[in-house]
C-alpha positions in Angstrom: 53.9 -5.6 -4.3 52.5 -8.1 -2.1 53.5 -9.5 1.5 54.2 -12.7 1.4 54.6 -14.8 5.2 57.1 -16.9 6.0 55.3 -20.7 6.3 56.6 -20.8 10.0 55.9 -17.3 11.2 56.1 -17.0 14.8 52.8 -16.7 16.4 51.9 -15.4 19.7 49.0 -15.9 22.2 48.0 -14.5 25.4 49.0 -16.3 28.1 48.5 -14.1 31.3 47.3 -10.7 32.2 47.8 -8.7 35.1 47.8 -4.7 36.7 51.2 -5.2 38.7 54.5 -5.0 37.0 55.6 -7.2 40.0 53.9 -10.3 38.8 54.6 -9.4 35.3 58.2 -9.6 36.0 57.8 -12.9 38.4 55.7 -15.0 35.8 58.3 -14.0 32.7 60.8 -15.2 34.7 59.5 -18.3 36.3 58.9 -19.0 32.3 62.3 -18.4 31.1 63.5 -20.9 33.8 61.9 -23.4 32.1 62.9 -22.3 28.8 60.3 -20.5 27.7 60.1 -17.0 26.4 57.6 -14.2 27.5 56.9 -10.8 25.6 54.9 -8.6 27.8 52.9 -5.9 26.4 52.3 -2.8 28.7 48.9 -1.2 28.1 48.8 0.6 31.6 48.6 4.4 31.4 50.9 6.0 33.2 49.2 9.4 33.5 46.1 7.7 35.5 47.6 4.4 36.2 44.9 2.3 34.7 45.5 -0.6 32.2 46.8 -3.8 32.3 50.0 -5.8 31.7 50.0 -8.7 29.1 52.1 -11.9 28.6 52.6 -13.5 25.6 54.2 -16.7 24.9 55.2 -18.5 21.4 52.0 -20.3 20.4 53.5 -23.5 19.9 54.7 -23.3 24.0 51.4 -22.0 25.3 50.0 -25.5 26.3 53.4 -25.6 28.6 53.7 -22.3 29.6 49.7 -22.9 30.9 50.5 -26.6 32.6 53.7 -24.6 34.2 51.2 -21.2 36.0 49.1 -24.3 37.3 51.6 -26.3 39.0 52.6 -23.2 40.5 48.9 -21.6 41.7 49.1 -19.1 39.3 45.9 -18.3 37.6 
């Protein structure tokens, strides 16, 4: 049996990355306020607290979601 993909398959890209859950947190929801969806992706581990937080936006919004950390200093 093969897979086959849906011809608009959501893609995601890395938009942001970060050790502090705090700015994790700010950034996905300064995004959503603008109507753009982040999925972060928690690679810290919790035993020695080392690791690092990602954001991922929809491909097709990461030009936007990029333009929107600038205007705000975030970077």
């Amino acid at each position: 049996m093969t897979e086959t993909k849906h011809p608009e398959a959501t893609r995601f890209a890395l938009l942001y990355t970060t050790n502090s859950p705090v700015d994790a947190e700010g950034i996905a929801t300064l995004l959503a306020s603008e109507g753009i969806e982040a999925f972060p992706i928690n690679k810290k581990d919790s035993a020695y607290i080392f690791g690092e937080i990602e954001l991922y936006v929809n491909q097709n919004e990461l030009q936007r979601a990029i333009e929107l950390l600038e205007s705000n200093h975030i970077r």
